[in-house]
N, C-alpha and C positions, 0 to 999 in steps of 0.2 A: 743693309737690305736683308731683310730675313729671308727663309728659305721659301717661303711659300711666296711671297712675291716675286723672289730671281725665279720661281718656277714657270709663274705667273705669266712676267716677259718673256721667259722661252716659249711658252706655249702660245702667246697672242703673237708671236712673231712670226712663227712657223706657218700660224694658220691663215696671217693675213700676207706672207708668201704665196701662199697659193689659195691668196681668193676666196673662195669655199670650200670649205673644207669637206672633204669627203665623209662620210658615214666609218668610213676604216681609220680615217687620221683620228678624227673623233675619239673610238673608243684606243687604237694606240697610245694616245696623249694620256686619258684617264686612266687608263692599265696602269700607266708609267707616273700620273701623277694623281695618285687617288684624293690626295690631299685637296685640291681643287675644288672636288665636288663636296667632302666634308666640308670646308671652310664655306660656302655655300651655303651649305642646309643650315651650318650654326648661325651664319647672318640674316638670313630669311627664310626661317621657319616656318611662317604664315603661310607664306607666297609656296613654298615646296609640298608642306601638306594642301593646301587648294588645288595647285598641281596635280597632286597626285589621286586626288578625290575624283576630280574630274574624270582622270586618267580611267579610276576604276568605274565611275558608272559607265564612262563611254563601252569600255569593254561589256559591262554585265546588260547592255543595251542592244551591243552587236552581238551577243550571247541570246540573248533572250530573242532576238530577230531570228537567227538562225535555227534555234530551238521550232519558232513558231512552222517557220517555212519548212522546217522535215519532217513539224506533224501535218501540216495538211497537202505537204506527199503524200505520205504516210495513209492518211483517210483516201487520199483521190486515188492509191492504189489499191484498198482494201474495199471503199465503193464499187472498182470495177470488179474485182476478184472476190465476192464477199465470203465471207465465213458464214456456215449454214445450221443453226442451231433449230432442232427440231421442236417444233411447238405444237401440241396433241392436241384436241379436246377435251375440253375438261381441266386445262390445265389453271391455275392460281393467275385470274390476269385483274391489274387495276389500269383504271383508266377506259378510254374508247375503244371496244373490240375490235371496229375495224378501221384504229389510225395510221395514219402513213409511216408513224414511226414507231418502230420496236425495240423497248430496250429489255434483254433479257437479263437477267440478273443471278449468278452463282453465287448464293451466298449460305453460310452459316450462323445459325442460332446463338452461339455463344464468340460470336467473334466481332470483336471489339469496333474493327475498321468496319463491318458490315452495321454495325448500331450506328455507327459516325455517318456513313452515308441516307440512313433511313430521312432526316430529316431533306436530304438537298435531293432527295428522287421526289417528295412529296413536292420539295418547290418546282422541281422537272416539270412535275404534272401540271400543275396550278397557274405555270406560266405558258405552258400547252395545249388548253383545254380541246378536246375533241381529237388534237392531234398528235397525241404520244399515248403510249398504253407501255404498262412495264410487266413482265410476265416474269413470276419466279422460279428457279429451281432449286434444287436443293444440294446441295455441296458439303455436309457434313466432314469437318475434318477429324483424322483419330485423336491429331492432341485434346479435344473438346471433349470429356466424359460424356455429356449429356446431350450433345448434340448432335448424332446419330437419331436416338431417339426424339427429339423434338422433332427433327425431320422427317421421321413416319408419323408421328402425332398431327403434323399441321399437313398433312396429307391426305389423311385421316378424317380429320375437321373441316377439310375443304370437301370434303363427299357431303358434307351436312348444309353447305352452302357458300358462294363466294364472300358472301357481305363476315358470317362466323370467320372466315380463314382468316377474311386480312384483320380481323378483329385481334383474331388470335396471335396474327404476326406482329401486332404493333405492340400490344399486353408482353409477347416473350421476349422482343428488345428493350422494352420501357421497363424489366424488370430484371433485365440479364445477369445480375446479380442474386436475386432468387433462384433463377435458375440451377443458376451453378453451385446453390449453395443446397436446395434443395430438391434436385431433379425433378423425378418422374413425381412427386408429388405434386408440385408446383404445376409442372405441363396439366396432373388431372383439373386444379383448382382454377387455370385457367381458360381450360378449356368449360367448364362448368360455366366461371364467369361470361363465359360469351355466349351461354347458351348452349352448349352442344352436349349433344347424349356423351355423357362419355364411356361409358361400358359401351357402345358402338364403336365410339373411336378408338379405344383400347383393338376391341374384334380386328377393326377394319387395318391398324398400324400394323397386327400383326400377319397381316396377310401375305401373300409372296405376290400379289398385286404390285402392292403399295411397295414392296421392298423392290421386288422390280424397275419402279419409275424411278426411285433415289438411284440405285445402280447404276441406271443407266443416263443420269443426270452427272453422279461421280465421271462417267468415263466418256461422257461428250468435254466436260471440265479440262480433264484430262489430255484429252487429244489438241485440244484447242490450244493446250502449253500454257497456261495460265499460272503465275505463280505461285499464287496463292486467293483467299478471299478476302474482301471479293473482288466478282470477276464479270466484264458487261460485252454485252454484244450488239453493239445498237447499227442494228440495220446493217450487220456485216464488218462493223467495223467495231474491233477490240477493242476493251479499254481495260485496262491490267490494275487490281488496287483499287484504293479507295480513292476519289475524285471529285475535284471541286463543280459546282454545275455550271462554270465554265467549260469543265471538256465536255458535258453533256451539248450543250451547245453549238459547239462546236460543228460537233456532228449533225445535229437535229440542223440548224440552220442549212448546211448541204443540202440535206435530205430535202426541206422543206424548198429550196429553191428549184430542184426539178431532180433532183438524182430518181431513178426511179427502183425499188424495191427489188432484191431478186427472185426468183421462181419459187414455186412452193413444192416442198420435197417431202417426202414422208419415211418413215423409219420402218424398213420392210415388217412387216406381221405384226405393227402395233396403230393401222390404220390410219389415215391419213391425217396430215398436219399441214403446218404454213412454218415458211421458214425467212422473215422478215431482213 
């Protein structure tokens, strides 16, 4: 009798001594006879990876369940509690000015994740219509040469008109690579492209106006703990990073079932706003 079968009957004896075997006799026995469970997986190999495939979607299943149910904690405490991002007039908004839902948007001109998003806020809209409006700001990070500066230029360009800005927004993402290869010439040619004076925009970028609102766009970013760009705020409720228009969703469907908006705030000495 070889060793792994005298193992064998010791171990199917013991365990049908007592019936069922407990969870502790269990792994004791495998401790003690590892060879068991090898000799196993060498005879049914099929059957052990099925097993265990199973084993793992169930997990990545009850993973993803638990994920879901702590982000829409997550939202049902940040709809009570919302975050209040100050939204001026005058400021860069697409979509219906006064839709129930507001996604604001921290983002930067040269930043990769913020190009990646551009297309799935358009589908936001489009599957929205009348009821989501997405207002931008500007978040210029340092590692970005040039992106300070596009963010006074398309500030700049939206004093010439809304329809110019997002013109302007959609030419400085769909060329991001110009951008960054050819700065501040590029911002002028495309702002040309859409029309716009640009020795006005030039004036107007360098205003302490227009430097103003980015500053103070940087340090709502900021406080908000964001960790980078981009960064969203739809109706109070954060959304960190780049994201699928599922999480948009997400939140828009809340909002749109009855949650109701919070109070409108304004940023002492810079005139009244709404703050979605």
């Amino acid at each position: 009798m070889s060793r792994f079968r005298a193992a064998l009957l010791v171990t199917l004896s013991s365990l049908l001594a007592a019936c069922t075997p407990s969870p502790d006799q269990l792994r004791a026995t495998l401790k003690q006879h590892p060879e068991i469970l090898a000799e196993f997986i060498r005879q049914h190999p099929a059957e052990v990876m099925e097993a265990l495939q199973a084993a793992a979607d169930s997990y990545q299943h009850l993973a993803q369940a638990k994920a879901d149910q702590a982000e829409e904690e997550r939202i049902t405490r940040e709809l009570a509690a919302p975050r209040r991002p100050v939204i001026e007039p005058g400021r860069a908004v697409r979509g219906a000015p006064d839709a129930p839902v507001t996604i604001v948007e921290y983002s930067d001109f040269q930043c990769p994740y913020c190009r990646r998003d551009v297309p799935v806020l358009k589908a936001v809209l489009e599957k929205y219509p009348g009821q989501v409006r997405l207002v931008l700001k500007q978040t210029p990070l340092a590692i970005h040469a040039h992106a300070h500066e596009a963010a006074l230029m398309f500030e700049a360009v939206l004093r010439q008109g809304q329809d110019k800005a997002w013109h302007y927004f959609d030419l400085l993402f769909a060329n991001q690579e110009r951008l960054g290869a050819e700065g501040g010439a590029y911002l002028d040619a495309a702002a040309r492209q859409v029309g716009a004076d640009v020795a006005r925009a030039r004036r107007d970028a360098r205003s302490a106006e227009i430097g103003a609102i980015v500053d103070a766009d940087l340090a709502e970013f900021q406080q908000f703990g964001f960790s980078g760009t981009p960064g969203f705020i739809v109706n109070g409720v954060m959304l960190d990073g780049s994201k699928p228009i599922e999480a948009f969703e997400r939140v828009i469907t809340r909002v749109l079932a009855g949650q109701a908006p919070p109070p409108a705030l304004a940023r002492p000495g810079r005139g009244s706003g709404t703050t979605p």
